[in-house]
N, C-alpha and C positions, 0 to 999 in steps of 0.2 A: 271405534274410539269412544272411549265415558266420557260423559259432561263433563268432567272434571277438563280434559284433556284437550273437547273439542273446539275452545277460541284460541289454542294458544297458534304461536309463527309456526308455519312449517316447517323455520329453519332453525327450531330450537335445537336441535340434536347440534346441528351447525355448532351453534352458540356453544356446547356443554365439548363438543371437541375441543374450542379453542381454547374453554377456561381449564381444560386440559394439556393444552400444548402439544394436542396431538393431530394438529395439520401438517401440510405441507408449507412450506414456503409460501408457496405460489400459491394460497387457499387462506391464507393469511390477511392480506389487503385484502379478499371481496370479504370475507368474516367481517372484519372490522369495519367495511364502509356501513354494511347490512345490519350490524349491532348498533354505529351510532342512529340509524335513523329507525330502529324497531323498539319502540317503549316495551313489547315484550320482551323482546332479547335483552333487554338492557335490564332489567328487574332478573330473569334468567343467569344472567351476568352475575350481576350482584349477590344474589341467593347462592352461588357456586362456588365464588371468590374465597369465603373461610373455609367452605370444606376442601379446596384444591389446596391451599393452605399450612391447613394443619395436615396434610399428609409431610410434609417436609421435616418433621419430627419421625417419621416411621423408619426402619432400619430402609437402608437403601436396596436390600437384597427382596422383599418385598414387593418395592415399586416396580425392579424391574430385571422383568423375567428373561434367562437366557437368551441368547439370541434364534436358537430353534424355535421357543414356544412364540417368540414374535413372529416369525416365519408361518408359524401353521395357523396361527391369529389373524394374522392378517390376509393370509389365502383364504380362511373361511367366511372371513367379512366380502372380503370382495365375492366369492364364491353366492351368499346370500343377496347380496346387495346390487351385483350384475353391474361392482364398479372396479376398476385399475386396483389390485393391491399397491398398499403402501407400508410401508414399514416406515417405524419413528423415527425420527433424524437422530444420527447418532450424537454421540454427547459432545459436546460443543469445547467442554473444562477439564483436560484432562485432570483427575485427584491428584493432588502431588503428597508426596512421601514424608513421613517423621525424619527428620532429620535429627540426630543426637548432637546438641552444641554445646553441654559440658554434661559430667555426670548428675543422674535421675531428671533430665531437662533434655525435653525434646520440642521440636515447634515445624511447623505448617507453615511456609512462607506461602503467602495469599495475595500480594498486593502490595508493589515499591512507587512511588512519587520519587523519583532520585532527585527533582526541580524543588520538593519543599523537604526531602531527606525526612519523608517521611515511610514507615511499614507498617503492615497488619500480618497479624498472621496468630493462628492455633496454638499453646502453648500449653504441653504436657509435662507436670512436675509430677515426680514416683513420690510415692510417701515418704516422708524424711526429707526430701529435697531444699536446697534452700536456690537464690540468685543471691548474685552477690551485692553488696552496697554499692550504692549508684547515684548517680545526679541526675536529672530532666534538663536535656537541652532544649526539647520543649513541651508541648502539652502531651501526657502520659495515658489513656484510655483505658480500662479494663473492665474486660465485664465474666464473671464468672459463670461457666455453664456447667458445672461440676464440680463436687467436691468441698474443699474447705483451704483456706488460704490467708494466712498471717500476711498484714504488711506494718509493721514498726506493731503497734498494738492494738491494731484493727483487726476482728476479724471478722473474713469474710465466708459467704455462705452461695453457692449454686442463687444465680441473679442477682446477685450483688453486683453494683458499677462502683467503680474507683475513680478519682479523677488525680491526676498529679500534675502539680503547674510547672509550669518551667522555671527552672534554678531551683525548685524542691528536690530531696533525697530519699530517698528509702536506703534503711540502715539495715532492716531484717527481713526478708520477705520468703518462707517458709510457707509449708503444707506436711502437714502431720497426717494427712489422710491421701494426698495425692489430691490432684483437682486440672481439670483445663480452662482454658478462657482465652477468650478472643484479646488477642493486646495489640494499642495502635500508638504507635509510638516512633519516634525520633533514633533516626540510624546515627545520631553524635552525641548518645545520653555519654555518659562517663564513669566506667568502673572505679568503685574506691576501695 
């Protein structure tokens, strides 16, 4: 072991699994009792936390490889390590599907409150696309992660947020480039 290496917890590895999300369940609670009380794990922690992060930006095919290459992965881990293979829990969300709800407008339902009739969800317009004129039954949220998008004569640009207040309208709301964006909004706006 280098100096560098030689004070730190022995259960840093520990520590860099879970800022991984790659325990078990049941490895999870003694991870976390062991991090709140190691000042090293907990600096290990934190130092971890942007770069586990910013992987969430990376195509998803990337983060995770077939389900064989998990298979022979994690026989070789256990095979070195003289512990139980584990494979990752499998995905918890299943992705759900573009849905086409008028022409060049597709959307991602993600998330319904039916108690405040409130949704969220993914929202792909094709280039040219418009929505059509509308009211705010209540507060309107948008946040652009792509692309380029008209609303009355605003435009918007990839991270741009929107805000529309309740009893506001949108008269034009257009993409001359195509664009998606997260929209959280009210299931009683009203077409005009």
């Amino acid at each position: 072991m280098t100096t560098l290496h030689r004070d730190r917890c022995e259960q840093s590895e520990l520590t860099c699994a879970y800022a991984a999300q790659a325990l078990t369940a049941s490895e999870v609670a003694a991870a976390e009792a062991h991090i709140s009380s190691c000042p090293d794990c907990q600096r290990e922690l934190k130092s971890l936390r942007p770069v586990f992060s910013s992987f969430a930006a990376w195509p998803i095919d990337v983060l995770r490889p077939n389900l064989s290459v998990q298979r022979r992965l994690a026989a070789r881990i256990a095979e070195e390590t003289g512990k139980k293979s584990v494979l990752p829990p499998t995905q918890r969300w299943p992705e759900p599907e573009w849905e086409h709800v008028a022409p060049g407008i597709e959307c991602k339902l993600l998330a319904t409150d039916d108690e405040r009739h409130r949704v969220s969800m993914l929202v792909r317009l094709a280039p040219g696309a418009s929505y059509p004129p509308h009211t705010h039954a209540g507060v309107e949220e948008l946040h652009l992660l792509d692309g380029e998008l008209w609303i009355d004569e605003r435009k918007l640009f990839a991270g741009d947020y929107n805000y529309g207040a309740p009893g506001a309208g949108d008269d034009r709301v257009y993409s001359e480039t195509g664009c998606t964006c997260i929209l959280i909004t009210s299931t009683r706006d009203k077409l005009r």
